[in-house]
C-alpha positions in Angstrom: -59.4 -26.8 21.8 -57.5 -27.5 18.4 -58.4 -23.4 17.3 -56.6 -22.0 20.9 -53.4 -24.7 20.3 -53.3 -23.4 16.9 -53.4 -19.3 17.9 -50.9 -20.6 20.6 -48.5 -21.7 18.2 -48.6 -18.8 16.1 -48.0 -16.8 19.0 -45.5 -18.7 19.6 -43.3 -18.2 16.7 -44.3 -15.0 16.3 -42.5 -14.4 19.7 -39.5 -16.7 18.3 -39.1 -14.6 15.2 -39.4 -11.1 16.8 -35.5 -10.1 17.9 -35.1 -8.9 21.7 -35.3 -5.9 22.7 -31.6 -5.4 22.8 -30.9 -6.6 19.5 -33.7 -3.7 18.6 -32.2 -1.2 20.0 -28.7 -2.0 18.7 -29.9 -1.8 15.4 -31.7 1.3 16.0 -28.5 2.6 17.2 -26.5 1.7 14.1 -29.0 3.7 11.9 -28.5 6.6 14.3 -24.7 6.4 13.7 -24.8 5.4 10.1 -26.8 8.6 9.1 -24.4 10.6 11.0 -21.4 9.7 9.6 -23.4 10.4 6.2 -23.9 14.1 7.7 -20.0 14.2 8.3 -19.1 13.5 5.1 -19.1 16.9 3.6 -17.2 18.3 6.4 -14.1 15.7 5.9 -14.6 15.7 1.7 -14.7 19.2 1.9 -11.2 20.2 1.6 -10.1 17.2 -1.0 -13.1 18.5 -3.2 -11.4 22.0 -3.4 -7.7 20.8 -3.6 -8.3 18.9 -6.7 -10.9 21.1 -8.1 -8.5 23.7 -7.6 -5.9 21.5 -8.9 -7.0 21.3 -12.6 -8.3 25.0 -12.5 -6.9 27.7 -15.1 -5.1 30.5 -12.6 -7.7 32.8 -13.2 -10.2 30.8 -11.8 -9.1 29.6 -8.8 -9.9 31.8 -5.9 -12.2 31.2 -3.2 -14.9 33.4 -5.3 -15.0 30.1 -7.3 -13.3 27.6 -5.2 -16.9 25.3 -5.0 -16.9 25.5 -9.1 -16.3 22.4 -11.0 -13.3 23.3 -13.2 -14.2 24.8 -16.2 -12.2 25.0 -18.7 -10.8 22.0 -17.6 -6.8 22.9 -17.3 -3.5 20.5 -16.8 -0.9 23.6 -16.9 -1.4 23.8 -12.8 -0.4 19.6 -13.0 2.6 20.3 -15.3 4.3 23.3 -13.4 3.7 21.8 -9.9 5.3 18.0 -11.4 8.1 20.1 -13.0 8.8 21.8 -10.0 8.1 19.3 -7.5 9.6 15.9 -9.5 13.2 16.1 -8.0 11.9 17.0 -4.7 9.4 14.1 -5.6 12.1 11.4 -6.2 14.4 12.9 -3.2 11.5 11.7 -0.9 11.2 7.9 -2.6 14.9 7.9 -1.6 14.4 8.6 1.6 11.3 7.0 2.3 12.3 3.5 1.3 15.2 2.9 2.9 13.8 4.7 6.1 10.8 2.6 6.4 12.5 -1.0 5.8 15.3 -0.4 7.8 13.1 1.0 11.0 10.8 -1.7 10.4 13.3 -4.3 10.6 14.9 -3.1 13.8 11.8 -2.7 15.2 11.0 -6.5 14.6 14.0 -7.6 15.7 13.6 -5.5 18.9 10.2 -6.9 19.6 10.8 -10.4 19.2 13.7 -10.1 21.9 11.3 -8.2 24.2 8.4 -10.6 23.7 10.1 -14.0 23.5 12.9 -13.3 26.3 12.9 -12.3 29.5 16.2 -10.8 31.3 17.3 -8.9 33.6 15.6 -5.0 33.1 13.6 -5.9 29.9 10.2 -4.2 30.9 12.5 -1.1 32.1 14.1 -0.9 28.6 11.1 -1.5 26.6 9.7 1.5 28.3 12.5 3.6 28.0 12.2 3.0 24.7 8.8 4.0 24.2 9.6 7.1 26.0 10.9 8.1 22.4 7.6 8.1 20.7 6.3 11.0 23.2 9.6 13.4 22.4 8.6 16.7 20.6 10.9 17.2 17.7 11.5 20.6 19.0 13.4 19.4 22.1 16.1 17.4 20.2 16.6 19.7 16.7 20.1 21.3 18.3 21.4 18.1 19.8 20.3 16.2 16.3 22.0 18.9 13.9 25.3 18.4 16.3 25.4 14.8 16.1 24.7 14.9 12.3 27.7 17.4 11.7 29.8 15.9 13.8 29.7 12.5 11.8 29.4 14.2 8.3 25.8 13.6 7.4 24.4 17.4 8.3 22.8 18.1 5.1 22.6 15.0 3.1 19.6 12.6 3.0 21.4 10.0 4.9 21.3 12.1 7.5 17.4 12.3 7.1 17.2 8.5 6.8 19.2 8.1 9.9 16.9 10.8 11.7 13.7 9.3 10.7 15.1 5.6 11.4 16.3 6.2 15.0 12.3 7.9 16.0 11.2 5.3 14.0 12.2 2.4 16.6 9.9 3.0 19.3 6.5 3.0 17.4 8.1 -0.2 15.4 9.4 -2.2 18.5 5.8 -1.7 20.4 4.3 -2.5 16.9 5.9 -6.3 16.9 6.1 -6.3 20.4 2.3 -6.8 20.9 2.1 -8.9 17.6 5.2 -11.4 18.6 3.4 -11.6 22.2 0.4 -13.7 20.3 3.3 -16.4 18.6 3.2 -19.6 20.7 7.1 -19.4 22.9 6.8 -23.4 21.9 8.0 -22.3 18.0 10.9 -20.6 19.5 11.7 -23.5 22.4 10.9 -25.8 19.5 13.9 -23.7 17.2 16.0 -23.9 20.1 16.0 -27.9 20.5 16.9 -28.2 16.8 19.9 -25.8 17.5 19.0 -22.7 16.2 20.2 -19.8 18.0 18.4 -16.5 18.2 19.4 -14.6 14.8 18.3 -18.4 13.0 15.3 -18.7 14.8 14.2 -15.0 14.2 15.3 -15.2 10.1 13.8 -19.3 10.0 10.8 -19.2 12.4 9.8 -15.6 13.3 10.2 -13.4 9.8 8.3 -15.7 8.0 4.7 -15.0 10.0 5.6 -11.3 10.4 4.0 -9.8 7.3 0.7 -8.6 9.0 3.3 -7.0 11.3 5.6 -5.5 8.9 2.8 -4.3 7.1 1.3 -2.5 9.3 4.6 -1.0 10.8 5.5 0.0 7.0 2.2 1.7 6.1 2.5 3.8 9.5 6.0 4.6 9.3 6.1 5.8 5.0 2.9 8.0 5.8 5.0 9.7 8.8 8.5 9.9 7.0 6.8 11.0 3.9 4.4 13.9 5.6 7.3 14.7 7.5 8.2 18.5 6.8 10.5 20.0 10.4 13.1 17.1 9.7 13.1 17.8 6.0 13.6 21.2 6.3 15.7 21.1 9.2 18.5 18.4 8.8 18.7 19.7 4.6 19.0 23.6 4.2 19.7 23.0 0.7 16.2 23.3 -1.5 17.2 21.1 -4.3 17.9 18.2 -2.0 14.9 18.9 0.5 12.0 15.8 0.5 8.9 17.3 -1.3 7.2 18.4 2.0 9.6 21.0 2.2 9.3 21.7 -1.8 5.7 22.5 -1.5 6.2 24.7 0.9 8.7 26.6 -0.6 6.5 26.6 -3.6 3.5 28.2 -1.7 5.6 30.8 -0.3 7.0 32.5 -3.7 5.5 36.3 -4.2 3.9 35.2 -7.3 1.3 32.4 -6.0 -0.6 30.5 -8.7 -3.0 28.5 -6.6 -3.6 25.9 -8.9 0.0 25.2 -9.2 0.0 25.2 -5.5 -2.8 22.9 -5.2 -1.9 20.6 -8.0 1.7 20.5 -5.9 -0.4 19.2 -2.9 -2.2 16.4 -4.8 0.9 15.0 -6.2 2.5 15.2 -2.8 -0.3 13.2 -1.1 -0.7 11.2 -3.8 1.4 8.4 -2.5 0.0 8.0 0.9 -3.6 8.2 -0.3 -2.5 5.3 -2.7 -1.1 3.6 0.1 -3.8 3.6 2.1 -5.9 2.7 -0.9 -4.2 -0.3 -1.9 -3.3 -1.8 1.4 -5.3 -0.2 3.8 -7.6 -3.8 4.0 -4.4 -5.5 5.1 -3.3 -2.3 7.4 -6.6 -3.9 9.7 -6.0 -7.1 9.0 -2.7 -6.7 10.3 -3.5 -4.4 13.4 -6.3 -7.5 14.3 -4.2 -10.3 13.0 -2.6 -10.4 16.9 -5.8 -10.2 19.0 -7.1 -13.5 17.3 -4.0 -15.6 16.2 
């Protein structure tokens, strides 16, 4: 009697330990994705691989005969001519970028924290004609845009281009702090509003304080599209000295003469500062696109 309690008790746990079947085949599953995400790698690491392989090549030796060679003599001349052609272009895009992003961001919070904390008359109709801006091809508006810019004098000067990429900006930043706002207990604001704050005190006192996840996640999305931007870029500036470095490197790839590793060094340092960005702050980019679902 004591032997069959005892092998029913090890059955026993042995059924407690095993997982269930579910679990199982979860786990199974995750292998199965895990190993081909592994296969995948090459295919997206591809192209980086050759741009900065390509990027510290001599001239001679970077072709696609040789594109899968490690660099050898390893060479900086491609790094030097693409900064020294590249640098003002570089610096014309930190001035536009900046600017651009803070000022969108900004209005976008502002925006959103109206729409999500109070209700009047035609707010869900104006909140969606305002996201009908985000699904506007650029195409559609480049004659009406260059008009309006000449016809208050900024046609051609990076103002212009701040002004451009701040106005498409709002939509993506408004629905941005719009659905991170909604998550913000309305008792803060009603709270603000007893004390006798009105709504620009309780927005700079009680709302911009807790809005970092927001901003930065509405800052990392808009710098990586105004700095990748190249149709406003070349469009809004005709003049090359003055163009964002989008517009730079292509100019630079288009010369009769092409040196690929100058043209490929010139890529590296134009995507330098959006990999870096992503790099640095892409843990709080999820942190902050998350932050709303669980506050």
């Amino acid at each position: 009697m004591s032997a069959l309690a005892t092998t029913s008790r090890r059955v026993a746990r042995r059924r407690r330990k095993a997982p269930p079947a579910h679990v199982r085949h979860g786990r199974h599953a995750r292998r199965w994705q895990f190993a081909l995400l592994i296969l995948m790698v090459p295919f997206f690491a591809a192209p980086f691989y050759v741009m900065i392989t390509a990027a510290f090549k001599t001239p001679a030796h970077a072709d696609v005969l040789t594109m899968w060679q490690l660099p050898h003599p390893l060479s900086f001349d491609g790094i030097r001519e693409a900064w020294s052609k590249l640098s003002p272009n570089f610096v014309n895009s930190v001035i536009m970028v900046v600017p651009a992003t803070v000022i969108s961001s900004l209005i976008g919070s502002f925006n959103g924290y109206l729409l999500s904390k109070f209700t009047f008359r035609l707010s869900n109709l104006m909140f969606t004609l305002m996201l009908v801006g985000m699904f506007i091809p650029y195409q559609s508006i480049l004659i009406p845009m260059v008009k309006f810019l000449q016809f208050v004098g900024l046609y051609g000067t990076i103002p212009g281009l701040i002004l451009v990429h701040v106005v498409y900006g709002i939509p993506i930043t408004t629905l941005i702090f719009r659905n991170y706002y909604v998550s913000i207990p309305r008792a803060l604001v009603e709270a603000a509003s007893i004390d006798g704050a009105g709504i620009v005190r309780t927005y700079r006192s009680v709302i911009l304080p807790v809005s970092i996840p927001g901003f930065v996640v509405a800052g990392i999305f808009q710098f990586t599209n105004i700095w990748n931007d190249f149709l406003f870029g070349l469009v809004v500036i005709p003049n090359p000295t003055i163009q964002p470095v989008t517009a730079a490197l292509n100019n630079l790839s288009g010369t009769q003469t092409v040196n690929w590793n100058v043209v490929m060094a010139g890529a590296l340092i134009a995507a330098l500062p959006t990999g870096l960005a992503y790099l640095g702050l892409g843990r709080f980019f999820v942190q902050g696109l998350t932050s709303g679902s669980v506050k």
